[in-house]
N, C-alpha and C positions, 0 to 999 in steps of 0.2 A: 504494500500500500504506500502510495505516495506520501511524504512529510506535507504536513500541512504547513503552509508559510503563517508567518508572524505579520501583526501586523508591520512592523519592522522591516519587517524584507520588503515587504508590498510596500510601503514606502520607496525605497531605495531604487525598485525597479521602477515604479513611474519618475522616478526625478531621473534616473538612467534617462529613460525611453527621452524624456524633456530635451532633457541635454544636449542627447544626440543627433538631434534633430533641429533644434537652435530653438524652435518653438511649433507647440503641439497641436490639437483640439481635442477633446473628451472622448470621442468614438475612436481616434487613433491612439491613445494612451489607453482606453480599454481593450483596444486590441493585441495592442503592445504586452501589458503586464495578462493577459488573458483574463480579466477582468470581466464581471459584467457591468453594467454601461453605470446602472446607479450609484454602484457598490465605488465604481471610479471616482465617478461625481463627489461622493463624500470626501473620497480620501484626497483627492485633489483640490476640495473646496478647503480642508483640512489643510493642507502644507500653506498653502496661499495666506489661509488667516494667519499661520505662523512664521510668513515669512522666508519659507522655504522654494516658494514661486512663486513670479507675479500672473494675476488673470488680467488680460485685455480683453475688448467688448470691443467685435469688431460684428458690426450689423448686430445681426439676434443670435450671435452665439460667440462663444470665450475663446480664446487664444494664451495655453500657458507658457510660458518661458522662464526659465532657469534661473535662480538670484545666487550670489556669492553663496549666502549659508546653507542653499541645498546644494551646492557642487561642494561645501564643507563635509555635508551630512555624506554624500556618497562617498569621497574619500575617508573617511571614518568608518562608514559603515564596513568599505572595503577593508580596511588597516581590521579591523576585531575582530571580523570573518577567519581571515589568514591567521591571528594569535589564537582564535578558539580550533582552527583545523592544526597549529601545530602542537595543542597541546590533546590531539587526538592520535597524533603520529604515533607509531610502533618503530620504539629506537632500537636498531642492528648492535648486537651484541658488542661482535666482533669488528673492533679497528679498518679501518680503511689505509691499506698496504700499498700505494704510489711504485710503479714501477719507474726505475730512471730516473732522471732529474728533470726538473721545468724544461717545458716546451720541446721533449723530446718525441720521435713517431709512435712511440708504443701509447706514452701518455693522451697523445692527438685522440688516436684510437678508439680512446674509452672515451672521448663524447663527440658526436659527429651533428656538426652544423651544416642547417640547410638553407641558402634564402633563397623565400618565395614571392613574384612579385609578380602581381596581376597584368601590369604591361609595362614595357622598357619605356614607352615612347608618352612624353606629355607634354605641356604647353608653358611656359612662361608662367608661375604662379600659381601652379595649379598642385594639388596635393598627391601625395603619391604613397600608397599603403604598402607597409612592408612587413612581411612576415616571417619570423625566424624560426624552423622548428629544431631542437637540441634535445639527442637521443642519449640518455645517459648507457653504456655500457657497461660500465662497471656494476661491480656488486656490492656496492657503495652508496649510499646518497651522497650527491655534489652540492652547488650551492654556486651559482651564478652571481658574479661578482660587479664586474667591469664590461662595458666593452668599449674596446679602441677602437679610433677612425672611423667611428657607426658613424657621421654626418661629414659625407662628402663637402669641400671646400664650395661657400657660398649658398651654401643651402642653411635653410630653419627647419627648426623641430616643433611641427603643429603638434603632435601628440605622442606622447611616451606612456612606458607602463608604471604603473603607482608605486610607489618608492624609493624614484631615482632621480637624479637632476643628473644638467647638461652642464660638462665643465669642458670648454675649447670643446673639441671635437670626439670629447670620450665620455661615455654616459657610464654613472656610476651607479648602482647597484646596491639595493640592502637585501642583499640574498635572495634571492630565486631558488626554492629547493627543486633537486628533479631528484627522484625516486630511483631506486636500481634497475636495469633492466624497461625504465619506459620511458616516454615522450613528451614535453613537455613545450609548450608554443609561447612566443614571445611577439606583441607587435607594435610596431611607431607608426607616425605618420610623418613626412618629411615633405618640405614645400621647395621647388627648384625656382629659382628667384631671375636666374640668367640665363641664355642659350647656350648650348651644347655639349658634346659627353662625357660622363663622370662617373668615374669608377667608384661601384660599392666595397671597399674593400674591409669588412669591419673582424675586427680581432675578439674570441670572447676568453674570460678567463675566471674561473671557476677557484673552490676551494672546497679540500673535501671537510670533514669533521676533526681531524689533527692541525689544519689551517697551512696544508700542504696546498701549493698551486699547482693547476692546469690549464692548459692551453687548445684550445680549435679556432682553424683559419678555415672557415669556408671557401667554396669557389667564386669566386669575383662575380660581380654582379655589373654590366653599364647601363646607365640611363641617358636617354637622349631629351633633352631639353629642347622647345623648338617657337617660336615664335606666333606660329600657324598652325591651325587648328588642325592635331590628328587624329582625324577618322578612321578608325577601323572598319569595315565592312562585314556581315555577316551574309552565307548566300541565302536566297529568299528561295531554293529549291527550283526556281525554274529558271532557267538560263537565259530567256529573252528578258523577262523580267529583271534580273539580273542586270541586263544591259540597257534598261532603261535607266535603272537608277546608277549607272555607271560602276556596277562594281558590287553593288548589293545595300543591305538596308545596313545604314548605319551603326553601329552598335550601339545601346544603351537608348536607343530611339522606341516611341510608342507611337506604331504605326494601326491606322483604321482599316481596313477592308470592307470599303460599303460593297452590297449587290445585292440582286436580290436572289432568294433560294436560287441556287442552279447547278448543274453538275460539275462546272467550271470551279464556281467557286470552292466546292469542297476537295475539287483536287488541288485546287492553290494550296488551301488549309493544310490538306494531307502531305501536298510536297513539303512547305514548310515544316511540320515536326521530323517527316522523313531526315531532310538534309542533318536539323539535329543529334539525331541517335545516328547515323552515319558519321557525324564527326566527333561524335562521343561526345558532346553536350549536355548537360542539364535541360531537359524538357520538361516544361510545365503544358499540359490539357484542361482546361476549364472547358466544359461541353454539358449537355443535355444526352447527348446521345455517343455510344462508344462501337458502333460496331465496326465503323472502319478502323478503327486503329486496335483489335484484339491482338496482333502480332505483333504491336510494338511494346504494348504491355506486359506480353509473355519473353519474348528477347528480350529486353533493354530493362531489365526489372530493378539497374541498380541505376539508372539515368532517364528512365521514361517517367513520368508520375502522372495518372490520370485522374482529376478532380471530376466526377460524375455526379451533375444535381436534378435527381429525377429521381421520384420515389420510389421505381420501377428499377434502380438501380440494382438490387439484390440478382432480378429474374438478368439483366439484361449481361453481366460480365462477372467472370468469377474472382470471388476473394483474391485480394493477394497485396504483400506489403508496399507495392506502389499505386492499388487501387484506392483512391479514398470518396466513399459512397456520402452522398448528401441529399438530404429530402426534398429539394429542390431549390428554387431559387426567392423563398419568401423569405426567408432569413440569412440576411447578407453576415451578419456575425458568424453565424456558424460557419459560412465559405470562408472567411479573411481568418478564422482560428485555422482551420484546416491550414491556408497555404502557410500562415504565416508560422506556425508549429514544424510544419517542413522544411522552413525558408531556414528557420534555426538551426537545425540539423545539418543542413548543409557545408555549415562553414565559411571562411572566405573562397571568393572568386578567384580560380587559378586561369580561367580559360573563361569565353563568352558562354552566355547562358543563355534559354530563348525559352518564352510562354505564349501559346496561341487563349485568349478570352473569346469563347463563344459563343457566350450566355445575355451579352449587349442584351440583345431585342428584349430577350426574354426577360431581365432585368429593369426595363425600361416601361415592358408592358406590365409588369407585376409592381414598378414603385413610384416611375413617373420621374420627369427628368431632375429633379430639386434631389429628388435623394438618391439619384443614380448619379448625377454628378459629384456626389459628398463620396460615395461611394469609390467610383474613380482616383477621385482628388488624394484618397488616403492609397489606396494600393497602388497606381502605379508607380508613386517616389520609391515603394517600401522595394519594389520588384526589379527600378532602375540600381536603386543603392545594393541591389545584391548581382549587379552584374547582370542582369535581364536585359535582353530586345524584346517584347510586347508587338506580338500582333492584336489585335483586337476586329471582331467582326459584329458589324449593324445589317439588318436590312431595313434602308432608308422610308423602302415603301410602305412599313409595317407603321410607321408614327408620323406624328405631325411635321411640318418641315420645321416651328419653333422646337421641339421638342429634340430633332437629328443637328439643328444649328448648337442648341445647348449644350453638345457631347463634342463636337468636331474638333470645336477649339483646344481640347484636354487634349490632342495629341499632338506630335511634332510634324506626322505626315499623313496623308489619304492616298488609299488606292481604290480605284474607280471601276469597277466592270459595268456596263451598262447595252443596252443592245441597240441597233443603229441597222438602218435599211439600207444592202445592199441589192446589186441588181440579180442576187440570188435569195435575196426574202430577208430576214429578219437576223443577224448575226450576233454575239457577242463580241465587243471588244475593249480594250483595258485600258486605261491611263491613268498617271500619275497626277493628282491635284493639286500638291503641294508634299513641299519635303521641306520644313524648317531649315537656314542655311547653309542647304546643300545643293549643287548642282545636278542636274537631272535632266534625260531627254523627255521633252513635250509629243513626243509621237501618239498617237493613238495604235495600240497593237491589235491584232484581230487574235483572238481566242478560239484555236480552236482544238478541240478536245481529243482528239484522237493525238495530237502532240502532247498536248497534257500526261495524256495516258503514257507516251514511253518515256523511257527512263531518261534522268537530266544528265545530257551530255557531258564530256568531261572538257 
């Protein structure tokens, strides 16, 4: 059975969720701490009367953000967390026996450093998340100290781990235990302030329980620094496609897909998760309906993840730990705990991630666009900040035109299928409406399905 949190804890997580975000609203900090919505409302009306966040009144709903003495209360809360788990620790009888002398190969050995960095390439200013993981080998507990030259020349340190400061270009350390035999994860964030490329070279250095030193030099790491904005591209599965938008969809973009029902469209959908699970991606399925994708759920069971909201769900796909069944789409909370309990698990972003939403309509026609827009406004950040490209699918002719104007705007780009008379009847074809500042061809493409159907060229 699960430990029931304190109120304490549930504190600490929503002044987290606040923080991290710079500032919040009630339905996304419920979702965050996994909360129910009222239960939130207390506890956040709570910190606020005391000072621990401020509430803003923007129109007819609150906005909270962060004050000094709640980023007090989380480092704190953090700091007594760590003294009650070390005095839970089981201390190793037997001495910790150092082969060699400092910084020698056998000593490297017993702790092996890894950095992990979601991409080389960024902009002027812009932040850049780093991850260290340090595998203790030994049969020892260690105790992470030091590390040298973590902050490449010319760079700042947006974010470090709780207990250290930055002195010149070596971040100092009030012991990081790692355990014998397991893994242990470390991470900064670092700002590149200049153009051009800069070696990560950082030195870590350990102590065991006699107050003997170790040493690991990971594999160097470059970053490029760049002026202009770098795009990464993800493929959207179909190749012409592809080549309209010059290269693929953007990554970390939320792109629309209006049309209406048609076989076309569902193989665009379908190509898109395909290309996913072919490049070993993280694929998110938000759907009503699973039967075309039964095979990607059965292969790809540790990268496919299918969100099915249909009460019908049981009869329509079998159990299984990437299947996650939902009663349908009247209770938008229950969907957003679903992904976002996943989204946790996951971890940081080593590689691009992609989610198809194909519940629009249905969402729209069951809440109406006031709370289908709130709706959006919360999950797509939460799905960009974990390394997501976001497809999203509407059909426009299901609602109002004020009610498809009210959604359009929430994304970066639209894609178009619509059908148009040619001098052979009545055709589909595709175009791009808009792609937020990217370049893209304005062609109208003709759609035709039996292309769809074979496989995307190489």
């Amino acid at each position: 059975m699960a430990k029931r949190r304190t109120r304490y804890e549930i504190y600490a997580e929503l002044l987290d969720i606040v923080a991290r975000r710079g500032s919040c609203r009630l339905t996304r900090a419920s979702y965050g701490a996994n909360l129910p919505v009222d239960r939130a409302k207390i506890s956040l009306t709570f910190l606020s009367s005391r000072g621990f966040l401020r509430e803003e009144k923007i129109q007819d709903s609150s906005i909270y953000r962060i004050t000094k003495r709640g980023l007090e209360y989380i480092e704190t809360f953090r700091h007594m967390r760590k003294l009650f788990a070390a005095l839970d620790e089981k201390v190793t009888p037997e001495p910790f026996k150092p082969a060699g002398s400092y910084g020698t190969e056998k000593q490297v050995n017993q702790i092996h450093a890894t950095i992990n960095l979601p991409t080389k390439k960024i902009r002027v200013d812009e932040d850049i998340d780093i991850e260290i993981e340090l595998r203790n080998s030994s049969p020892e507990p260690i105790f992470l100290t030091e590390v040298n030259d973590f902050l490449p020349s010319g760079f700042e340190v947006a974010s470090k781990p709780d207990d250290s400061r930055v002195e010149g270009s070596n971040l100092r350390i009030n012991r990081i235990g790692i355990a014998p035999l397991t893994t242990e994860k470390i991470g900064f964030t670092l700002k590149g302030p200049k153009e051009g490329t800069f070696g990560f070279r950082p030195r870590f250095l350990f102590e065991n329980e006699k107050g003997d030193q170790l040493l690991s030099e990971p594999k160097p790491a470059l970053i490029d620094v760049s002026r202009i904005d770098v795009i990464t591209r993800i493929s959207s599965g179909f190749i012409d496609l592809d080549r309209l938008l010059l290269g693929g969809i953007p990554e970390n973009y939320t792109i629309i897909l209006t049309s209406i029902s048609c076989d076309e469209r569902d193989l665009l959908v379908k190509k898109f998760l395909e290309a996913g699970t072919k490049e070993n991606q993280i694929t998110f399925y938000v759907t009503v309906e699973a039967s075309e994708v039964e095979s990607l759920v059965n292969n790809f069971q540790s990268s496919f993840y299918l969100f099915i909201c249909n009460p019908q769900a049981d009869t329509m796909i079998k159990t299984s730990p990437n299947v996650f069944k939902l009663k349908g789409v009247e209770n938008l909370t229950d969907i957003n705990i679903a992904l976002t309990s996943t989204l946790r698990k996951l971890g940081h972003p080593m590689r691009p991630r992609r989610a198809c939403i194909e519940i629009i309509s249905d969402v729209l026609l069951q809440h109406h666009a006031i709370q289908t827009r709130r709706w959006l406004t919360g999950l797509m950040p939460e799905l960009r900040s974990k390394g997501f490209t976001t497809l999203a699918v509407m059909n426009p002719q299901m609602h109002s035109p004020e009610e498809v104007q009210a959604l359009l705007g929430l994304f970066n780009g639209e894609i178009n299928i619509f059908e148009k008379e040619t001098k052979k009847g009545q055709k589909k074809h595709l175009r791009i409406r808009k792609m937020i500042n990217q370049r893209y061809l304005e062609n109208e493409m003709p759609l035709v399905k039996a292309k769809l159907l074979r496989n995307r060229e190489n």
